[in-house]
C-alpha positions as CSV (number, residue, x, y, z in Angstrom):
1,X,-12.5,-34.8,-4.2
2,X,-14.1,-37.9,-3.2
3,X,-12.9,-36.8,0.5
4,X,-11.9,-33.0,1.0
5,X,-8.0,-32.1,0.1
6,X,-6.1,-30.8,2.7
7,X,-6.4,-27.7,1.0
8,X,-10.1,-27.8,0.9
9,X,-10.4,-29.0,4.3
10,X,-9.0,-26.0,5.4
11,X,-9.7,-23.0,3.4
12,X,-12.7,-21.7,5.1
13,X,-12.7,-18.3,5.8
14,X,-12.3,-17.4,9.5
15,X,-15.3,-16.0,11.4
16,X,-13.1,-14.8,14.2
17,X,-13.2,-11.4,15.1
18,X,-10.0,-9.4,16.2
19,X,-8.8,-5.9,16.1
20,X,-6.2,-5.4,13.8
21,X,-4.6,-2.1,14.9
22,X,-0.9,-1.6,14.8
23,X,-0.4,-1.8,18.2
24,X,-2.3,-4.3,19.7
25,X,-0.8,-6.7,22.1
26,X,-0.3,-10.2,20.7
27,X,1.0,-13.3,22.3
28,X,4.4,-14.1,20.8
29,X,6.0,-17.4,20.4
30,X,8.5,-18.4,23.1
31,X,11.7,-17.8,20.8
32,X,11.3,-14.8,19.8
33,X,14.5,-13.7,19.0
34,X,15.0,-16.5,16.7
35,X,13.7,-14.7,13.2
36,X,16.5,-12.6,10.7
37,X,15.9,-9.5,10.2
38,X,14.5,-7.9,7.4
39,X,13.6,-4.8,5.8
40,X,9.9,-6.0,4.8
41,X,8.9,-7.4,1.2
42,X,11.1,-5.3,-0.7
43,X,14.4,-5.8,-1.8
44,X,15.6,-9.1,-3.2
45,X,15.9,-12.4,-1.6
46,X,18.3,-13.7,0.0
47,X,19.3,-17.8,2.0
48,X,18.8,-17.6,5.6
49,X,16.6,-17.6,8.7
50,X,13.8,-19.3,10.4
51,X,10.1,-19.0,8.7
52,X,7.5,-19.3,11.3
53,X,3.7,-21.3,10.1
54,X,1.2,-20.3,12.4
55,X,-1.8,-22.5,11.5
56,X,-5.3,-23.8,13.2
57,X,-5.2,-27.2,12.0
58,X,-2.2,-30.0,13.1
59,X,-0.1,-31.2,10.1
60,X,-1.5,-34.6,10.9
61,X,0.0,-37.7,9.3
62,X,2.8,-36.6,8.2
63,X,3.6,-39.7,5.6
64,X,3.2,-39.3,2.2
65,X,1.2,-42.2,1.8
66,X,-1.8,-41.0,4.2
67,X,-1.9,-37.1,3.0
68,X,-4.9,-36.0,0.9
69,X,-2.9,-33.1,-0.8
70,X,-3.5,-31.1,-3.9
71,X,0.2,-30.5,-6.2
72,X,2.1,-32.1,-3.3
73,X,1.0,-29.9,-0.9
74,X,2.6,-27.2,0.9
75,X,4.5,-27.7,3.8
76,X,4.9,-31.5,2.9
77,X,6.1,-30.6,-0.5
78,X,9.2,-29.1,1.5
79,X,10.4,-33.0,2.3
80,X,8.0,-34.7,0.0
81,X,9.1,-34.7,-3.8
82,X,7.2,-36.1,-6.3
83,X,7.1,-37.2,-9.9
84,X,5.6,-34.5,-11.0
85,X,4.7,-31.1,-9.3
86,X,3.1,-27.6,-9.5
87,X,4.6,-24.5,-11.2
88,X,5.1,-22.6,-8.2
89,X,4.3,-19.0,-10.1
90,X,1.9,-16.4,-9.7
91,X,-1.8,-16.5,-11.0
92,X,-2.7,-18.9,-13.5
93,X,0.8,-20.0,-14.7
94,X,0.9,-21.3,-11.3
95,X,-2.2,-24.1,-12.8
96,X,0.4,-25.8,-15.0
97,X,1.8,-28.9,-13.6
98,X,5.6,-29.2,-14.0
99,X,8.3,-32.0,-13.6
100,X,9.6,-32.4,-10.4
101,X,12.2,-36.0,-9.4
102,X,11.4,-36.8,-13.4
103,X,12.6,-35.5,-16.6
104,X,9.3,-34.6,-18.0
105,X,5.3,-35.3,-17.8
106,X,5.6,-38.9,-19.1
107,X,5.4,-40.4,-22.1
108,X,2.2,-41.8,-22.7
109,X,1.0,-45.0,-24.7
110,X,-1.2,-44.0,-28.0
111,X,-4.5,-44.7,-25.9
112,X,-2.8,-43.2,-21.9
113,X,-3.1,-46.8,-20.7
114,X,0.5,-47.1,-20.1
115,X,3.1,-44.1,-19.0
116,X,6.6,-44.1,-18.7
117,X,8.8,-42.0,-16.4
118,X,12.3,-41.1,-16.3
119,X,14.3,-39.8,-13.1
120,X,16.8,-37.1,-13.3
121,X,20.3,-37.5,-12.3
122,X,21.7,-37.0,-8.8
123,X,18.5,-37.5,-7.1
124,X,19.7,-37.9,-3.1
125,X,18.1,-38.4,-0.1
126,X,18.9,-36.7,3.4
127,X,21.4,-39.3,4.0
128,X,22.8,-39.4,0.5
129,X,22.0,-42.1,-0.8
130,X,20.4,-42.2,-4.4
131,X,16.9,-42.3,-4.8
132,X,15.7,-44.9,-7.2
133,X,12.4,-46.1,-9.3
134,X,12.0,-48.9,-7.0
135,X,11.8,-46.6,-4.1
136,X,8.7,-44.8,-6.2
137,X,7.2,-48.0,-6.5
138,X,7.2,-49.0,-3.1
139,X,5.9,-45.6,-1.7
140,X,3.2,-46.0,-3.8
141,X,2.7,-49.5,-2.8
142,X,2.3,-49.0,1.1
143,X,-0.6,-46.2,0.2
144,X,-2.3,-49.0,-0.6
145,X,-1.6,-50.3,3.3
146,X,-5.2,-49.9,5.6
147,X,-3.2,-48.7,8.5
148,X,-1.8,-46.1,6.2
149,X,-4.8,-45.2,4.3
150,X,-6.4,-41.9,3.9
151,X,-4.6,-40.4,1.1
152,X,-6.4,-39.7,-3.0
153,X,-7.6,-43.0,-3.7
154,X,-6.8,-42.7,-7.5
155,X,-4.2,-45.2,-8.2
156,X,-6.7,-47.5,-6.5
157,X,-8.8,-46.9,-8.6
158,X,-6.4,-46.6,-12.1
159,X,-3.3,-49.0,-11.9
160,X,-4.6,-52.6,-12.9
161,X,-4.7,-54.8,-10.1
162,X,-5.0,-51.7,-7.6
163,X,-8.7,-52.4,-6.3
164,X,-8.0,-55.3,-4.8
165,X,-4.4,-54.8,-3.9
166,X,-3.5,-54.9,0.2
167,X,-0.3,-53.3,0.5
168,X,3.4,-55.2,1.2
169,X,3.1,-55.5,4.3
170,X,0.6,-58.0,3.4
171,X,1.4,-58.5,-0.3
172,X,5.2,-58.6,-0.3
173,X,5.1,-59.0,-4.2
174,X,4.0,-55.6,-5.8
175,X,1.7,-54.4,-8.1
176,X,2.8,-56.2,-11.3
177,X,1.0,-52.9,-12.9
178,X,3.8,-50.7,-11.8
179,X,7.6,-51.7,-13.5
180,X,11.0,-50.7,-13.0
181,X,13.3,-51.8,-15.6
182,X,16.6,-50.1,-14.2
183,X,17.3,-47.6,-11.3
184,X,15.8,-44.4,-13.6
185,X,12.6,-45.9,-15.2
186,X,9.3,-46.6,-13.8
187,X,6.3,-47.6,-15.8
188,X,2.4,-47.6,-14.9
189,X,0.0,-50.0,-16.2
190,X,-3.9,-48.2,-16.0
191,X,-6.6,-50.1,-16.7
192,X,-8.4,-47.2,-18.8
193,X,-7.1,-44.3,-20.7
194,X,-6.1,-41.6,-18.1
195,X,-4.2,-38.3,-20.4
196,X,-4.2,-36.4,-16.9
197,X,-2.2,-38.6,-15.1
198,X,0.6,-36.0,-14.9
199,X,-1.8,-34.5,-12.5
200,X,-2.0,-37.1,-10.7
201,X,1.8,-38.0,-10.2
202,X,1.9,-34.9,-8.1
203,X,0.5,-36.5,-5.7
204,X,2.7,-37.7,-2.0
205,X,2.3,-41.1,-2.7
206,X,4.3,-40.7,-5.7
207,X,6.9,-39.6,-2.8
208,X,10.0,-42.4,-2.8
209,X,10.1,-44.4,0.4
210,X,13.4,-46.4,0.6
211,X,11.8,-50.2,1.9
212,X,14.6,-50.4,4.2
213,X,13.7,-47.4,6.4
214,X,10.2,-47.7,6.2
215,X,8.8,-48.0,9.8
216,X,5.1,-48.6,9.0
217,X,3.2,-46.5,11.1
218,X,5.8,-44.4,12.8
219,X,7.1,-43.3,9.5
220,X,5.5,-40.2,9.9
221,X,7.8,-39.1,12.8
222,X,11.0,-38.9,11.0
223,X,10.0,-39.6,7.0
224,X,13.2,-40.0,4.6
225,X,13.2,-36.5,3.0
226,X,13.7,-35.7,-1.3
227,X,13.0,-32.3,-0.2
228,X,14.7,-29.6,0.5
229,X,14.4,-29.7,4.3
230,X,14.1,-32.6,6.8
231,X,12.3,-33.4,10.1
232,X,13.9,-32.6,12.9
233,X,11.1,-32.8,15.2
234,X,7.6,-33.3,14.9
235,X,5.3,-33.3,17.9
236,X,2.3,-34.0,18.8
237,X,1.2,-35.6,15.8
238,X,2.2,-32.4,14.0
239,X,1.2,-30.1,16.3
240,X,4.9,-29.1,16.1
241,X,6.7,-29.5,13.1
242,X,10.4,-28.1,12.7
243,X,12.4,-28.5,9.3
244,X,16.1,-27.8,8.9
245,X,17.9,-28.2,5.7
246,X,18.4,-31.3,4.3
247,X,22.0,-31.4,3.0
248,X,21.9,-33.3,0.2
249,X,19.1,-31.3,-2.1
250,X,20.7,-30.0,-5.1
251,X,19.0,-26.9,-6.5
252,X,20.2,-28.3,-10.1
253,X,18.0,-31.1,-9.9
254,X,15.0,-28.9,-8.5
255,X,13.7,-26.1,-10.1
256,X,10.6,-25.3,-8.6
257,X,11.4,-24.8,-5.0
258,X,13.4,-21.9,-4.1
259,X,14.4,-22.8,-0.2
260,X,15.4,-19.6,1.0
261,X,15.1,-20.1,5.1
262,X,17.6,-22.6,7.0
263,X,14.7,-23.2,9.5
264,X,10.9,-23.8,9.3
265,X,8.9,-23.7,12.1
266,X,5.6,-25.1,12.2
267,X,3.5,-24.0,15.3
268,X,-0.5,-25.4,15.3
269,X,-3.5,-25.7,16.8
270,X,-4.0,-22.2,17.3
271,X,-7.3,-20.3,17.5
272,X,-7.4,-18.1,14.0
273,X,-8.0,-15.1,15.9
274,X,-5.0,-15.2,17.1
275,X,-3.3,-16.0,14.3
276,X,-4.4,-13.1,12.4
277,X,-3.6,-10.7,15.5
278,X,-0.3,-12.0,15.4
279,X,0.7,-11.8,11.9
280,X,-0.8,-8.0,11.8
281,X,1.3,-7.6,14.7
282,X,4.8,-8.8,13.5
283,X,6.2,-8.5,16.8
284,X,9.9,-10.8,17.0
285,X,9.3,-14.3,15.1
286,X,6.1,-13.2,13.3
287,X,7.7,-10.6,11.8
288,X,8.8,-13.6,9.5
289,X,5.7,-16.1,9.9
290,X,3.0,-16.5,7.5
291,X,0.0,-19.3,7.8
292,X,-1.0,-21.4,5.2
293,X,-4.8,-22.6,6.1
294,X,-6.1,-19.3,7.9
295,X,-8.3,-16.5,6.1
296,X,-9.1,-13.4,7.3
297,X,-12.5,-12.6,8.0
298,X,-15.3,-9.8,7.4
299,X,-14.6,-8.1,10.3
300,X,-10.5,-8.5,10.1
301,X,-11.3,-7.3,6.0
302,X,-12.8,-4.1,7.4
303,X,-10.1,-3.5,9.6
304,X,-6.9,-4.0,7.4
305,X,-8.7,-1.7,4.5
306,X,-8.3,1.1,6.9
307,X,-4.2,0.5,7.2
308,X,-2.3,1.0,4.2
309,X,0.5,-1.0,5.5
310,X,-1.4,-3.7,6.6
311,X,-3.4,-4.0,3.6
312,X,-0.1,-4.5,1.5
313,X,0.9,-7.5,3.6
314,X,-3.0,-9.3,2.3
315,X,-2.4,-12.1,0.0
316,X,-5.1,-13.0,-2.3
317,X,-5.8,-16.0,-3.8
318,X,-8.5,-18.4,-6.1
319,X,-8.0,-22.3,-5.9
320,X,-10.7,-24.1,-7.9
321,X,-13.3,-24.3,-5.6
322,X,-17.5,-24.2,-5.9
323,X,-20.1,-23.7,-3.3
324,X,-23.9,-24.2,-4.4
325,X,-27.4,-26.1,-4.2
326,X,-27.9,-29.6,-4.6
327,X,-30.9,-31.3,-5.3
328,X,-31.8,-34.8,-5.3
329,X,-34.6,-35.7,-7.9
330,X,-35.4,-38.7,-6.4
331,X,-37.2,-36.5,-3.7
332,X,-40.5,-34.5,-4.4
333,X,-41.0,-31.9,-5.5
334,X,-37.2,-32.0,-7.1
335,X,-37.9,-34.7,-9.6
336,X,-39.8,-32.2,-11.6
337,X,-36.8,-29.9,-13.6
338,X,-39.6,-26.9,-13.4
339,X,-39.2,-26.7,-9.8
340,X,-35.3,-27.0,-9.6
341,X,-35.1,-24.4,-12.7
342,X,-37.6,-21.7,-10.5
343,X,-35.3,-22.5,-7.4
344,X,-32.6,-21.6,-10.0
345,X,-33.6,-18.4,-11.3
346,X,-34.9,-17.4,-7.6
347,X,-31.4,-17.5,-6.2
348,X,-30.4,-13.9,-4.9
349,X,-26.8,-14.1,-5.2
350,X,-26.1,-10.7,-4.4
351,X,-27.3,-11.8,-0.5
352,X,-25.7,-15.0,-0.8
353,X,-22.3,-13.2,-1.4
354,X,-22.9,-11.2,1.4
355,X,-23.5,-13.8,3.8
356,X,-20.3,-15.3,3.0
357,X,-18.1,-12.4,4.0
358,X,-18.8,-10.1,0.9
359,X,-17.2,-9.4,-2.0
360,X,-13.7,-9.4,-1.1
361,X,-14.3,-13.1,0.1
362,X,-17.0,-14.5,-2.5
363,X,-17.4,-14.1,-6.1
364,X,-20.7,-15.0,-7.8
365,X,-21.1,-18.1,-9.5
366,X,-23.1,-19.3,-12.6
367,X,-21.1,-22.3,-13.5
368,X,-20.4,-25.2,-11.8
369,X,-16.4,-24.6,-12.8
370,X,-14.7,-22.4,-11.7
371,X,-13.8,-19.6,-13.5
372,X,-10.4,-20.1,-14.3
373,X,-8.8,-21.4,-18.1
374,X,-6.9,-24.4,-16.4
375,X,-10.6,-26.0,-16.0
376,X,-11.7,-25.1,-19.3
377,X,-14.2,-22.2,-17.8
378,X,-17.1,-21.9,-20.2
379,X,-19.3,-18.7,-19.2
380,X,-22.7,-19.9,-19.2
381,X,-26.1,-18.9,-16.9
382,X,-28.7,-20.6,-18.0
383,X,-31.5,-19.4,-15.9
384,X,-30.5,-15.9,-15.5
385,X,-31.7,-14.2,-12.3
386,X,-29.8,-10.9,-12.3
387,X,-27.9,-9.8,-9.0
388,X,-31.0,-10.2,-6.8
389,X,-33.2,-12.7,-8.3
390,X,-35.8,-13.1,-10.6
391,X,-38.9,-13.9,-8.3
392,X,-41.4,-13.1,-11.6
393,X,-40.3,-16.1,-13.3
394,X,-39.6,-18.1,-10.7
395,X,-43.5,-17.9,-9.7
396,X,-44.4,-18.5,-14.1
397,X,-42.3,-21.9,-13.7
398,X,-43.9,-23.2,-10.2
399,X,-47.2,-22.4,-11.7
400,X,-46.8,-24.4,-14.9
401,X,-45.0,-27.1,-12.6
402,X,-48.6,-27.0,-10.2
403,X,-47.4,-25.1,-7.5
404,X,-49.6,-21.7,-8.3
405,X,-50.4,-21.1,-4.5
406,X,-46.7,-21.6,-3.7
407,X,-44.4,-24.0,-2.2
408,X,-42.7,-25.4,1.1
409,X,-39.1,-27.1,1.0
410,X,-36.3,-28.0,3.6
411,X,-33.4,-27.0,3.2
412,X,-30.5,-28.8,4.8
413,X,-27.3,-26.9,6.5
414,X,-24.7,-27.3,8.6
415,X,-24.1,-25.9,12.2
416,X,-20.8,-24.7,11.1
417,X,-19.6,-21.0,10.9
418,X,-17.7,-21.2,7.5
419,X,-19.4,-18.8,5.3
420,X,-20.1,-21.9,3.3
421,X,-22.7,-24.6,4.0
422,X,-23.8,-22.4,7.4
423,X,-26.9,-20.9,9.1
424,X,-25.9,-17.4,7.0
425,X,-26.3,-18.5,3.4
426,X,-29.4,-21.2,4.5
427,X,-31.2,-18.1,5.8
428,X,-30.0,-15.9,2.8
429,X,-31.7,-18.4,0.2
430,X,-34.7,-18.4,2.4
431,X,-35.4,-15.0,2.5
432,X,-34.5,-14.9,-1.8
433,X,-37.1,-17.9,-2.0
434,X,-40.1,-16.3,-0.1
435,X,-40.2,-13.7,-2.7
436,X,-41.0,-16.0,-5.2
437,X,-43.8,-18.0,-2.7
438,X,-41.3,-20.9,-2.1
439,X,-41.3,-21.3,1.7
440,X,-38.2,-22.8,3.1
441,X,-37.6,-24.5,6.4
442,X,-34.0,-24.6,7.5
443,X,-32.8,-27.8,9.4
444,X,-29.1,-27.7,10.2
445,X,-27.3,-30.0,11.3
446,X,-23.2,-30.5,13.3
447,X,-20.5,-30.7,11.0
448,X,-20.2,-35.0,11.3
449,X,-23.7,-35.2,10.8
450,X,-24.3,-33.1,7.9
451,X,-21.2,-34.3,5.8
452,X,-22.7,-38.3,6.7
453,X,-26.2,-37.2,5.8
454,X,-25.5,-35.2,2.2
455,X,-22.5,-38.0,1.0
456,X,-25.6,-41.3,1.9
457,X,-27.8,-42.6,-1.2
458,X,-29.8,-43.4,1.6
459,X,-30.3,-40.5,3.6
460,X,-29.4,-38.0,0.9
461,X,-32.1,-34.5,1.6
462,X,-33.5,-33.1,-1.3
463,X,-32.4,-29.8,-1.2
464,X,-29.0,-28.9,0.9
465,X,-25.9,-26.8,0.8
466,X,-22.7,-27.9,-1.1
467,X,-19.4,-27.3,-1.9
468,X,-16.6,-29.1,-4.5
469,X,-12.7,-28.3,-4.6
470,X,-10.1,-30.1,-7.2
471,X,-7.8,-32.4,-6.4
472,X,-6.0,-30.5,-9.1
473,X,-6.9,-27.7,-11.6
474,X,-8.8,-29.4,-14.4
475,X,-12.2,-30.3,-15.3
476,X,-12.1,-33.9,-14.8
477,X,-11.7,-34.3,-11.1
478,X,-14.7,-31.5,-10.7
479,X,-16.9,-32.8,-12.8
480,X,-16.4,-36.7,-13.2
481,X,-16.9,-37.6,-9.0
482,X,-20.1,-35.1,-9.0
483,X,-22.2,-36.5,-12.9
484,X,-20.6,-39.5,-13.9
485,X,-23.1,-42.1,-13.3
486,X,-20.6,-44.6,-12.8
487,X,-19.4,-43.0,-9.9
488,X,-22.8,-43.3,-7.7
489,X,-21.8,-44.9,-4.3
490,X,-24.7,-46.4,-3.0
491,X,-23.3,-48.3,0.3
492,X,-20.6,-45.5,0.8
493,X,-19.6,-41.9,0.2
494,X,-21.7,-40.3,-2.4
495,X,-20.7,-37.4,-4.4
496,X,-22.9,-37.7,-7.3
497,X,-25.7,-35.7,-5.3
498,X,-27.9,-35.5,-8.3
499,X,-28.0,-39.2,-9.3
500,X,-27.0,-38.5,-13.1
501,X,-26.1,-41.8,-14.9
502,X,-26.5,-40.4,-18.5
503,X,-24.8,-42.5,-21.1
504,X,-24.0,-39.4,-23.0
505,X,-22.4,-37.8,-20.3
506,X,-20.1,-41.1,-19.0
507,X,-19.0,-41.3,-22.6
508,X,-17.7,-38.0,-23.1
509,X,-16.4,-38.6,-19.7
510,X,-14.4,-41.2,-21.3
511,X,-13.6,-39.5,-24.3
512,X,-11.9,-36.5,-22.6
513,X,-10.1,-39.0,-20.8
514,X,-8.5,-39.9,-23.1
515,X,-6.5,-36.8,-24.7
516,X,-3.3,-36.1,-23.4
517,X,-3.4,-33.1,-24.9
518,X,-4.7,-30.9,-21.6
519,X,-5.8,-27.9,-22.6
520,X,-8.0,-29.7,-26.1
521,X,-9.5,-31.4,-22.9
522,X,-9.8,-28.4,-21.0
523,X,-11.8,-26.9,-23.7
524,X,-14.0,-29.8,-23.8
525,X,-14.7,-30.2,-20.3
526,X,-15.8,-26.9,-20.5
527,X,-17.8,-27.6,-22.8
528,X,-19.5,-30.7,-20.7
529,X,-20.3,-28.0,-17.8
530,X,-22.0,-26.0,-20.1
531,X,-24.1,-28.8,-21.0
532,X,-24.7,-30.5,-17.6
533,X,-25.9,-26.8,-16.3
534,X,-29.2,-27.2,-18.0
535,X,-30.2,-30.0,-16.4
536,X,-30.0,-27.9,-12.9
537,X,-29.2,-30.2,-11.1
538,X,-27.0,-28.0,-8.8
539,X,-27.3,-24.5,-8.6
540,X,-23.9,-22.8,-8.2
541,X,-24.1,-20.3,-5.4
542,X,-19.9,-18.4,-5.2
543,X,-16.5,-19.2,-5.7
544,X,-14.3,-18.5,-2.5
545,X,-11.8,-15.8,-2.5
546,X,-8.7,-16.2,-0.2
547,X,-7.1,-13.4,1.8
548,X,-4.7,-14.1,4.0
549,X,-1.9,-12.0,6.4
550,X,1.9,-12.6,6.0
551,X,4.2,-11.0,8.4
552,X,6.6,-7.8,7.6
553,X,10.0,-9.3,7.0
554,X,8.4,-12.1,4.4
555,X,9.4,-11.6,1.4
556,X,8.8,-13.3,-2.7
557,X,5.6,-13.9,-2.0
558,X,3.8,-16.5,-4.4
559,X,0.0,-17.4,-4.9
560,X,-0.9,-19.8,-7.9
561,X,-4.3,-20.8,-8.8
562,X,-3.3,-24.2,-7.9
563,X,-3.5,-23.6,-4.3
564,X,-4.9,-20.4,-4.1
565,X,-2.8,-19.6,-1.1
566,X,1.1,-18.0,0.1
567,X,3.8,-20.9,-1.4
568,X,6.0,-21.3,2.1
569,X,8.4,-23.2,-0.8
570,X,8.9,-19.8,-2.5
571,X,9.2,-17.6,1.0
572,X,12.3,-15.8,1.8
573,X,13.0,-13.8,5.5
574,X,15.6,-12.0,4.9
């Protein structure tokens, strides 16, 4: 994503330590008496009761034009519907993307510059009235507000006339791009061939927002739900989020989300240590909570493998996700490909895994996409270094590159403890580089730092710590923001870390683009990672592996390779 997702914003794995036995004490929240009952995760679900979130982060913004969120998210995607949505099943069905307030995917024109949308019958909102295409319209419109930006900056970048577009607040007119013929039809106008774009309609700021109860910036207080549940209080800018149900959602006209509590209860800014020692604890309301952006970590791993019971209530999870090397080649000695091939084949991955919380939490990566069919995974490793590195070769390439008597580089890290970009995998490639005479120096920097040094064509390092997620499961948003030339920001954020503007590679770009057929692009996109790997340019380090506690009374639970994480929309409690 050009700026992280909410979901990879938050799906660091927790470096908290906590004990995990049964009976620990664990804080509890104040109404306690307030979940169902329930016999555990067996048995069959049934309406009724109140889910408790326990998360770290706020759910901040709460307006669908300002989240950043991956399928629709997943506690918004309980009040936000949208055109289209995810397939809220296990594993990699869960990848597809599905209708959601419309009939189908959208009919595309013969070249994906135009597509056409129909609404369902019976659409409502939480005060029954109908929703409409004009209400699509708008909601899209005010994303394009600057007091309510910060959501995927796509149609920006897609609809004709978006760049330059202010919003109606300022702009009471519309996007001429975007049509609605009669109460059921909307039509968008792109100014290049986009066959994913039923990706993108999953987005919130396909969300309807009826004009008449839009309250600009306060909108995100009590936002007009298409859900299934509605606000009924949000505080603190999220902090405190409760959802009841919204009385006029018909099940008929929704497919995907299953609604099974009357109550949510979202409960935030909590330390993740905490949240894990509650959730293993299931004392009152966590008996029936679950979290959607904390992991469990090493030490918490070590512990739950040692209590069958507590192992059973672990769910694990992939969302399409990449952690590796950069290099910039406009920085010595990384313009010469014999250097950033040695670095390549030096790389002890076994180490690297470890630092990041070990197996259960990393998986070792060759490819720059992750390993999953929905991004058109080719297996590839084009400088094959084994589980603990190849230092021989390594040393053969530095010496036919000049460096015979070895090398010094700087490596460039953050500060932060997320088993990612942090002090444990700088140090792990250090020590994997000195066996092959490369001597690195670390320099880490704080989080704000770091992500405004690594994302500047100005101040970009030569060689630093990474990481990509998808703004949805396909090769294009992976691959296009990180090697299309076209995409190289040079007064703003910069994703293309290794400056690659090859003509080749922006016109197959282009080409995939174009089919509307997604798994003939999938295949292809694969394809163009298998191709851009040889240039090594990056050097892809682990994929991230999510495991994450859900209390004893939750039950149908649901982890797609969408999200890679517990669906709250498929959760049941009693």
């Amino acid at each position: 994503m050009r700026q992280p997702s909410v979901i990879s914003r938050r799906v660091a794995a927790s470096a908290a330590v906590l004990v995990l036995a049964a009976g620990v004490a664990a804080c509890g929240p104040e109404d306690t008496g307030s979940a169902a009952a329930g016999s555990g995760t067996e048995g069959t679900p049934r309406k009724g009761g109140t889910l408790t979130v326990l998360n770290s982060n706020p759910q901040q913004d709460f307006d669908p034009a300002r989240l950043y969120t991956s399928g629709g998210g997943n506690v918004p995607s309980l009040v936000f519907r949208t055109l289209t949505t995810r397939n809220r099943e296990d594993g990699a069905e869960g990848a597809k993307v599905v209708p959601d307030l419309a009939t189908d995917l959208g009919t595309p024109s013969e070249n994906a510059t135009v597509w056409t949308y129909t609404l369902k019958e019976g659409l409502k909102y939480e005060d029954g009235t109908p929703i409409t295409s004009a209400d699509i319209k708008y909601g899209i419109e005010r994303s394009f507000a600057a007091e309510l930006s910060g959501g995927a900056p796509y149609l920006r970048d897609w609809l004709i006339g978006g760049a330059d577009y202010q919003g109606p607040y300022k702009d009471r007119k519309g996007l001429d791009s975007i049509e609605t013929p009669d109460e059921r039809t909307i039509v968008f106008r792109l100014n290049k061939p986009e066959g994913e774009f039923p990706y993108l309609a999953t987005q919130t700021q396909t969300t309807p927002v009826p004009q008449a109860k839009d309250t600009g910036t306060k909108y995100e207080e009590h936002p007009v739900s298409s859900g299934p549940y509605k606000v009924v209080s949000n505080e603190n800018d999220g902090e405190r989020l409760v959802l009841e149900r919204n009385p006029h959602w018909s099940a008929t006209t929704d497919e995907e989300r299953k609604a099974y509590p009357d109550r949510i209860d979202v409960r935030s800014g909590l330390d993740s240590a905490v949240i894990n020692q509650r959730l293993s604890a299931s004392r009152g309301a966590d008996a029936a909570a679950v979290t959607t952006d904390t992991n469990l970590g090493p030490a918490e791993l070590a512990k739950t493998g040692s209590d069958k019971k507590l192992a059973a209530r672990v769910g694990t999870g992939h969302f399409g996700y990449t952690n590796y090397l950069a290099f910039n080649p406009k920085v010595k000695p990384f313009d010469d490909p014999k250097v950033r091939r040695a670095i390549s084949y030096a790389i002890d991955r076994t180490s690297v895994v470890n630092a990041a919380g070990g197996s259960s939490l990393a998986e070792p990566a060759t490819t720059f996409l992750p390993e999953r069919d929905s991004f058109g995974h080719v297996p590839y490793d084009h400088f094959p270094a084994g589980k603990t590195g190849d230092a021989a070769r390594a040393k053969e390439l530095l010496k036919e590159a000049g460096y015979g008597k070895g090398l010094t580089v700087t490596l460039t890290h953050s500060h932060d403890k997320d088993f990612e970009t942090s002090p444990e995998i700088a140090t792990a490639i250090q020590a994997a580089l000195k066996k092959a005479g490369i001597t690195v120096e670390l320099r880490g920097l704080e989080s704000n730092d770091y992500s405004d040094t690594i994302h500047s064509a100005k101040k970009e390092p030569g060689f630093f710590l990474a990481h990509w997620g998808a703004d949805w499961p396909s090769g294009g948003p992976f691959l296009a923001p990180i090697f299309d030339g076209r995409q190289i920001v040079k007064d703003g954020a910069n994703f293309n870390t290794g400056f690659l503007n090859d003509p080749e590679v922006n016109r197959e770009i282009d080409a995939i683009n174009q089919l509307t057929d997604l798994e003939a692009a999938a295949a292809r996109w694969g394809a163009l990672d298998k191709k851009i790997g040889a240039q090594a340019l990056t050097v892809p380090l682990f994929h991230p592996v999510y495991k994450r506690l859900y209390g004893e009374d939750v039950k149908n639970v649901v982890i797609s390779d969408w999200t890679g994480v517990l669906d709250v929309s498929q959760v049941a409690v009693k």
